[in-house]
MIMIZA-548263 format. One line per 10 residues: number of its first residue (from 1); their letters; for each residue x, y, z of C-alpha. Coordinates in steps of 0.001 Angstrom, whole numbers. Example, Ala and Ser with C-alpha at 12.3 -4.5 7.8 and 13.67 -1.06 7.14 Angstrom:
2
1 = as = 12300 -4500 7800  13670 -1060 7140
end
This chain:
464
1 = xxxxxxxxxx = -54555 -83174 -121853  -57014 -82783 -125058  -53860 -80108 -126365  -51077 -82990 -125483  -52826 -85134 -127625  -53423 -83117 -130267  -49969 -81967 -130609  -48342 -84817 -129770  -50986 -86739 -132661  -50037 -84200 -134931
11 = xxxxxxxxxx = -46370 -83968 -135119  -46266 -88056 -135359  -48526 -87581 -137931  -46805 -84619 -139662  -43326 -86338 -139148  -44081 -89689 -140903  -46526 -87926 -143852  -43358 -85602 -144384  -40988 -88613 -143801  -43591 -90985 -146631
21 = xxxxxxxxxx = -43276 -87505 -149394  -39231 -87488 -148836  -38968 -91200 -149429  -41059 -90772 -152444  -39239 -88229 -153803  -36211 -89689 -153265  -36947 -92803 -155290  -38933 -90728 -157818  -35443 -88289 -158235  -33341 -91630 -158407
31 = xxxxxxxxxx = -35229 -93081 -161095  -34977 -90243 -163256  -31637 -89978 -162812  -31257 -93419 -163827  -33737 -92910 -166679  -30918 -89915 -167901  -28405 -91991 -167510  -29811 -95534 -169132  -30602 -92608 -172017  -26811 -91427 -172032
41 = xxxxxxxxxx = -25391 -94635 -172330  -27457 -95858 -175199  -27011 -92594 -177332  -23372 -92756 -176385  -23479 -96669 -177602  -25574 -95516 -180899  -22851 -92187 -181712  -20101 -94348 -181257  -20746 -97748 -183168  -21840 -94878 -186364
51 = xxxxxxxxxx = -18689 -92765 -186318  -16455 -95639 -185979  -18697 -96832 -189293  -17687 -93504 -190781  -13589 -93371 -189677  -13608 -96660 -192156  -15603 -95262 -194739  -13277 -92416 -194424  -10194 -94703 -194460  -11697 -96208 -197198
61 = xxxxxxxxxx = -11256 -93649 -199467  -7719 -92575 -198628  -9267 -89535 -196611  -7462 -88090 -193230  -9920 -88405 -190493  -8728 -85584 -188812  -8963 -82783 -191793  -12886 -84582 -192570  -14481 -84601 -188368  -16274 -81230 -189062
71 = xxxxxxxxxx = -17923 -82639 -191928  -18194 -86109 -190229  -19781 -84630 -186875  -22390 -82354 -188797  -25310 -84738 -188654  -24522 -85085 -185020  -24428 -81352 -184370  -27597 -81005 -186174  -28902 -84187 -183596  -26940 -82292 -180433
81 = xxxxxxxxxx = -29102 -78790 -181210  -32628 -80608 -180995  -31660 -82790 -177797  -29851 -80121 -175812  -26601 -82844 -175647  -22882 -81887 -177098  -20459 -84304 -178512  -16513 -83514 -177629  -14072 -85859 -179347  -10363 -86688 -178432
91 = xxxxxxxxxx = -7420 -87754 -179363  -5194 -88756 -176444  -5624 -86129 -174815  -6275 -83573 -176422  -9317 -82089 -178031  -9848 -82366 -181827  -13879 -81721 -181960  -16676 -80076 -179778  -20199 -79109 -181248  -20678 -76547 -179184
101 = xxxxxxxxxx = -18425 -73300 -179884  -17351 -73232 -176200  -16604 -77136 -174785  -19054 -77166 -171578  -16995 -78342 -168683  -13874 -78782 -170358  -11771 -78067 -167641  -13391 -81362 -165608  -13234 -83413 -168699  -10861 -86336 -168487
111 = xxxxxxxxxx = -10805 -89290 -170994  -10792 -92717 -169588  -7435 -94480 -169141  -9222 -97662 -169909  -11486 -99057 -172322  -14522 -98707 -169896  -17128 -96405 -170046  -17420 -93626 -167206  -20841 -91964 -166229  -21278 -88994 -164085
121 = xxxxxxxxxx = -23361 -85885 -163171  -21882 -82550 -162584  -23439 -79197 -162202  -22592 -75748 -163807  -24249 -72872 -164233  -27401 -73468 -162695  -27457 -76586 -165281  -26803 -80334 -164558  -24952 -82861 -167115  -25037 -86182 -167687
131 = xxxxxxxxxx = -21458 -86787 -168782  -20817 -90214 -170305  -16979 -90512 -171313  -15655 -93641 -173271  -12738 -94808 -175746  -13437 -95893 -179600  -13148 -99507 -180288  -9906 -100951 -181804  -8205 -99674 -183929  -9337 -96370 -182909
141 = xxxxxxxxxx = -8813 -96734 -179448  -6902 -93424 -179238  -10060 -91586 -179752  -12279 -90814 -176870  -15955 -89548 -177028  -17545 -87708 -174508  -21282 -87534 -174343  -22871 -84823 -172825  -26813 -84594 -171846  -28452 -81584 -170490
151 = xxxxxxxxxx = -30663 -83207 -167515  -32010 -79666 -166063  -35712 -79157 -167471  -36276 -83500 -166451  -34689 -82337 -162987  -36519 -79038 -162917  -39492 -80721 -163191  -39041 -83379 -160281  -38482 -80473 -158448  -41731 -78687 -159252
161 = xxxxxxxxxx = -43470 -82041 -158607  -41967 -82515 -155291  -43130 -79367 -154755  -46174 -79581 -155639  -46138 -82513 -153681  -45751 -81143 -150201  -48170 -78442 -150772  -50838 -80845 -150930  -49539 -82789 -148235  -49661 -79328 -146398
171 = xxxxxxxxxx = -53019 -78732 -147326  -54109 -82395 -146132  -52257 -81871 -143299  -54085 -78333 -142362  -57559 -80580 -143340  -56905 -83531 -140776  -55711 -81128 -137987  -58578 -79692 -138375  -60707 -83171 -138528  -58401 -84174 -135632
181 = xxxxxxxxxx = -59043 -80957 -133519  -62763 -81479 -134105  -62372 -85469 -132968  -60777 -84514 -130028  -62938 -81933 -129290  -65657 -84527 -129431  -63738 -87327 -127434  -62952 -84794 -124640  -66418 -83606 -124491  -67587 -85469 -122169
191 = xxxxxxxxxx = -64417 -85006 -119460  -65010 -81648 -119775  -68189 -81842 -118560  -67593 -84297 -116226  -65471 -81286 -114704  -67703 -78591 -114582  -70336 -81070 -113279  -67758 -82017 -110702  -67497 -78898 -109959  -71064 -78229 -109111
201 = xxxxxxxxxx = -71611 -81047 -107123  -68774 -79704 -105022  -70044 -76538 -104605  -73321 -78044 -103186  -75753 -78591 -106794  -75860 -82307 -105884  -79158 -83375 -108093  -76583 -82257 -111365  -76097 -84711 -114123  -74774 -85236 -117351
211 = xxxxxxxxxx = -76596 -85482 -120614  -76289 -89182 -121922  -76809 -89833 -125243  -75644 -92305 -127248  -74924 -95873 -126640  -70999 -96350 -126922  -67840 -96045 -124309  -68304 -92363 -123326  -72532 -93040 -122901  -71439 -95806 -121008
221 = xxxxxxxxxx = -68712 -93585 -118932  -71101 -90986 -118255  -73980 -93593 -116863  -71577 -94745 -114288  -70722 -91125 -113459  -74534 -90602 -113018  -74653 -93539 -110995  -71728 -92314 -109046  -73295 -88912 -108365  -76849 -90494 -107236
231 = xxxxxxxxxx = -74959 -92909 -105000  -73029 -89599 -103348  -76349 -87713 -103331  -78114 -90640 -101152  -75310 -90903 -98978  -75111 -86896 -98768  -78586 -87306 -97606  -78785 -90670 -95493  -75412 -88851 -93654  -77804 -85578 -93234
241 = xxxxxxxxxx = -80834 -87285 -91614  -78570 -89288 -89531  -76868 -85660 -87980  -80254 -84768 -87992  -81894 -87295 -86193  -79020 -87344 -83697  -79194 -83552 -83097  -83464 -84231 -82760  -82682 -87317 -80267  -80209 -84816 -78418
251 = xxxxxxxxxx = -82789 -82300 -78248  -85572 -84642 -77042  -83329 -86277 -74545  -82642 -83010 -72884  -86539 -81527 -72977  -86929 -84909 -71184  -84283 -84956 -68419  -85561 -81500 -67895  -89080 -81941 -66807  -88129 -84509 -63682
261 = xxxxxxxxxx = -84898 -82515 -63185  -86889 -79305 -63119  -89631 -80798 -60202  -86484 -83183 -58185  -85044 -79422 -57852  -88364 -77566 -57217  -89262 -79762 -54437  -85774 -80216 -52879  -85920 -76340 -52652  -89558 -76812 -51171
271 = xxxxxxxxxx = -88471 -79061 -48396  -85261 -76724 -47852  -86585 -73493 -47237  -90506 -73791 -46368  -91736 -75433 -42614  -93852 -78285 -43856  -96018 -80607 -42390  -95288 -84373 -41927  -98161 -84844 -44992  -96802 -82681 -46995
281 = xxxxxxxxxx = -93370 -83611 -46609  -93788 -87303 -47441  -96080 -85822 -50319  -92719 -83786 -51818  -90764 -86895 -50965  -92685 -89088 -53275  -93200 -86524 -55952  -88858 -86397 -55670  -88689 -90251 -55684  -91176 -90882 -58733
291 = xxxxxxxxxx = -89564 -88246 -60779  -86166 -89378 -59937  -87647 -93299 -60683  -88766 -92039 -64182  -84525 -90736 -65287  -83241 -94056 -63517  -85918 -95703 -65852  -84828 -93481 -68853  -81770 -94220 -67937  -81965 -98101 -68296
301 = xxxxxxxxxx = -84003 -97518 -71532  -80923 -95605 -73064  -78236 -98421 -71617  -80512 -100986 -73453  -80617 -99006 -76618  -77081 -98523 -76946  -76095 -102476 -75678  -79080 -103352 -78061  -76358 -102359 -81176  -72927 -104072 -79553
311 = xxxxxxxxxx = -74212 -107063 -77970  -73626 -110508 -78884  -77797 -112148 -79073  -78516 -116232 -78218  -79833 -117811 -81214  -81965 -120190 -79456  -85745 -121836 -80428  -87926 -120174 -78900  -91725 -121796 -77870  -94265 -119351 -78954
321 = xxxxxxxxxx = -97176 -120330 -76643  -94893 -120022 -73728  -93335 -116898 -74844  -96916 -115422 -75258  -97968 -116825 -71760  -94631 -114723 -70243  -95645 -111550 -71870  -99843 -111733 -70671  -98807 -112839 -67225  -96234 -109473 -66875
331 = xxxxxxxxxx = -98728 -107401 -68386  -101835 -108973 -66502  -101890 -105705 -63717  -102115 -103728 -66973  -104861 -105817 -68930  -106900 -106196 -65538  -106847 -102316 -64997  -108636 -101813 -68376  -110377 -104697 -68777  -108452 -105046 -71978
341 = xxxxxxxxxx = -109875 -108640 -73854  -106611 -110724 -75313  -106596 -113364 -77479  -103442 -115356 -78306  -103363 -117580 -81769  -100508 -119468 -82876  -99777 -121955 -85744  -96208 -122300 -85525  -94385 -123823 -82766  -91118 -121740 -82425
351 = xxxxxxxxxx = -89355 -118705 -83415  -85516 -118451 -83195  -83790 -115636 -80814  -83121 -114421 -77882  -85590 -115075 -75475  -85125 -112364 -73208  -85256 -109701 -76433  -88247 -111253 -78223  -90141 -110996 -74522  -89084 -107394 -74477
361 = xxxxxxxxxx = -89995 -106608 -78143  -93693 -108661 -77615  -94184 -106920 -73961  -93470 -103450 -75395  -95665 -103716 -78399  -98678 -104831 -76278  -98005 -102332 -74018  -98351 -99636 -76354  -101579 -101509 -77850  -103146 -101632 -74131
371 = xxxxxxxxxx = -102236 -97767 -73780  -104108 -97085 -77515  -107308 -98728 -76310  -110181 -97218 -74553  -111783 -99398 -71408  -112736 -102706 -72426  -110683 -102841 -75726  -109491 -105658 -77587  -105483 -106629 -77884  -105262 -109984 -80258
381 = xxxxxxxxxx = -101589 -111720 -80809  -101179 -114054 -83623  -98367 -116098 -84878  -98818 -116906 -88354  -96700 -118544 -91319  -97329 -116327 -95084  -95217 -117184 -97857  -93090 -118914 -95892  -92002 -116341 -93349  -92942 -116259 -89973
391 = xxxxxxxxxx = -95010 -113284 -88657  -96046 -111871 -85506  -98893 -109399 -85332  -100636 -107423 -82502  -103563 -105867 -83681  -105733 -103534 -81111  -108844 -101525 -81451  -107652 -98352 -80012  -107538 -94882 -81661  -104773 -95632 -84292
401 = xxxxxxxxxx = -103174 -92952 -86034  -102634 -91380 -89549  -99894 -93577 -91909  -97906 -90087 -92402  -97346 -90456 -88453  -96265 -94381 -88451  -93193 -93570 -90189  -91843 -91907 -86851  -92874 -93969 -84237  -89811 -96210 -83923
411 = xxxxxxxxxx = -87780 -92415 -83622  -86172 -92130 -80104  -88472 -89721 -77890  -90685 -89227 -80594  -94236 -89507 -79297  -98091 -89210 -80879  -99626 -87448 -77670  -96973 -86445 -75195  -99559 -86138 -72481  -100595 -89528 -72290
421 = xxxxxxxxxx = -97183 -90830 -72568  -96002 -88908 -69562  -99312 -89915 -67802  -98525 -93896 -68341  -95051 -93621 -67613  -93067 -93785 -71216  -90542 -92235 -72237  -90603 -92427 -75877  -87726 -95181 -76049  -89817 -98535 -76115
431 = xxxxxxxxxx = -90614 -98492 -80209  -87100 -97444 -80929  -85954 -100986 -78499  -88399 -102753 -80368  -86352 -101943 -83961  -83195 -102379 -82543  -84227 -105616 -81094  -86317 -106710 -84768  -82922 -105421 -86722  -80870 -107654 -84178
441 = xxxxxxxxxx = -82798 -110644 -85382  -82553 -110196 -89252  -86376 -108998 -89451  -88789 -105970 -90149  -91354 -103974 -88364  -94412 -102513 -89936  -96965 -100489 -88651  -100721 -100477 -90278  -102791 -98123 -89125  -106099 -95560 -89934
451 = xxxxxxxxxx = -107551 -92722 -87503  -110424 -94569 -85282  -109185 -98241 -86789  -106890 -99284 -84281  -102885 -100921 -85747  -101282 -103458 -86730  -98045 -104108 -85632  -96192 -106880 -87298  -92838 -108781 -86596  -91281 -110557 -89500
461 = xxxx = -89439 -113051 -89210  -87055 -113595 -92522  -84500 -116109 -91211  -85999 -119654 -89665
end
């Protein structure tokens, strides 16, 4: 493209410079011409009103004009050897005086049949004439003077200036080619390297950018390309930890399936092939129906993950104090095993949603605060209103964890101490139901927590 340009730039360029020296010529080689022939035509006029001065002076005296021209036309010979012109004088027809020993152009010579004045230019010899032809006036009307003025060296030299002429204009032209080149060169710059950047990006060197320097159009052009780029490069990367986290959350899903699947089977085998007693049978039995209890309930936990994304949720208001009630009296067995203390605060009345997600998302936090505490630990639940948003925390006392580590916690499966989870039951899934049911309702999680400090887990709200 940069080579169209400059070609196609150039020959406009070179076609209308050209086309600007040939019309300048042309009027310049017009002009003289006129100039030589204005000149012609005057000194024709001046030759002719002073011999017809001398044919009646020569009259005068009783003289023949024919037997005195020679003498007559000597001045004018003298005039015609300085100003490279020749004088040829007729009579009729037929030639009765030239200053020159041989007439030039003779042959092409042909008096007017009128009284009028005739002006042309004819070439011989490598020379060119200005040939200005007219009659005498009355009563010598028979005579007819031809003028004729050597134009060659005034010619000669338009030539050499039109010359001269286009080699500068060829020499300017050579300079702004050059200038031009280097323009272009400067213009494309930037596309070039847009290219070769393109090209690395493609070829997997995402964090490359382009130098911006400047503040005009192509600064401007390669910011956006930057921006362009960075935008790519996040996506590149938000795509990657997505495959990533599904290939981890395919992985974790089947190390999980295969612990129960792994005992169901065991035991099955157990109560196939070995002679067991009635205690020992009910014994595998149970094992069988707790493990198979624990995939039904991972199960479920996966349906309302995946529902938790498509369904439609009931914005309804929702009464905080009974809401809180509903979530201590289906965790009481739980709270009453560990002789967790609770305390419930609120200072706003309602929270908008749907009630049977927000009792999920409350029950499931709690329940993870009850499992972090120790005997006798502390689980407090406050509804507050800061800066005009409305906030849900549950704070416990338990062992809490690192921040590094609360950055996971809402990944599917992903657990802090797989141990205990598999002792109380979880599976890994209730944090990641709790931030599909908080992104469901417009709002965030957080997580504050030290080693040995217990958390913070806060729900807020950002619509009313």
């Amino acid at each position: 493209m940069k080579y169209r340009t400059f070609l196609t730039t150039f020959l406009l360029f070179l076609f209308f410079f050209n086309l600007g020296i040939l019309i300048i010529t042309y009027v310049m080689f017009k002009d003289t011409l006129r100039q030589a022939e204005e000149r012609s035509l005057a000194e024709h006029y001046m030759i002719t009103s002073a011999i017809v001065k001398d044919f009646y002076a020569i009259e005068s005296r009783g003289s023949d004009i024919e037997e005195s021209v020679d003498s007559l036309f000597q001045p004018y010979r003298y005039f015609s050897s300085n100003t490279e012109s020749s004088l040829v004088l007729y009579k009729e027809e037929q030639q009765v005086y030239s200053t020159s020993k041989e007439t030039l152009l003779s042959k092409s010579l042909k008096p007017p049949k009128d009284g009028n004045r005739l002006v042309s230019f004819q070439e011989t010899d490598n020379r060119t004439y200005v040939i200005v032809s007219g009659k005498l006036p009355s009563p010598y009307d028979f005579y007819t003077l031809v003028y004729l003025f050597d134009t060659t060296d005034t010619i000669t030299s338009w030539a050499k200036m039109k010359n001269t002429l286009f080699l500068v204009g060829l020499t300017l032209v050579t300079l702004l080619a050059f200038g031009l080149l280097l323009l272009l060169n400067r213009i494309f710059k930037p596309l070039s390297q847009i290219t070769q950047t393109s090209r690395e990006i493609a070829a997997g060197a995402y964090e490359t950018r382009l130098s911006v320097s400047g503040n005009d159009e192509l600064a401007k052009m390669s910011q956006s390309f930057n921006y362009m780029a960075e935008e790519i490069h996040r996506q590149m990367k938000e795509l990657i930890t997505a495959a990533e986290k599904k290939q981890q959350f395919i992985d974790n899903f089947a190390h999980e399936l295969h612990t129960p699947l792994t005992a169901i089977y065991g035991y099955a085998e157990y109560l196939q092939k070995a002679a067991l007693t009635d205690d020992d049978r009910l014994s595998a039995i149970s094992y069988i129906m707790s493990e198979s209890k624990r995939v039904q309930t991972l199960s479920n936990q996966l349906l309302d993950l995946a529902n938790l994304k498509n369904d439609q949720i009931v914005w309804e208001e929702q009464n905080v104090n009974e809401l809180f009630q509903s979530v201590k009296q289906t965790l009481h067995s739980k709270i009453r095993k560990k002789k967790i203390k609770t305390d419930f605060y609120s200072e706003i009345d309602g929270i908008k949603g749907d009630a049977s997600l927000l009792k999920s998302l409350f029950v499931n936090l709690m329940d993870n605060a009850i499992k972090a505490c120790e005997m006798d630990g502390h689980v407090m639940i406050r509804a507050v209103l800061e800066d005009g948003k409305k906030i849900v925390c549950i704070q416990d006392n338990g062992k809490g964890m690192s921040p590094e580590i609360t950055e996971y916690i809402t990944e599917p499966f992903y657990r802090v101490e797989k141990s205990r989870s598999r002792k109380d039951g979880g599976t890994g899934l209730g944090l990641s139901i709790c931030k599909q049911i908080v992104l469901r309702h417009n709002a965030d999680l957080e997580f504050i927590s030290h080693p040995g400090k217990g958390m913070i887990a806060k729900v807020i709200f950002t619509t009313s």
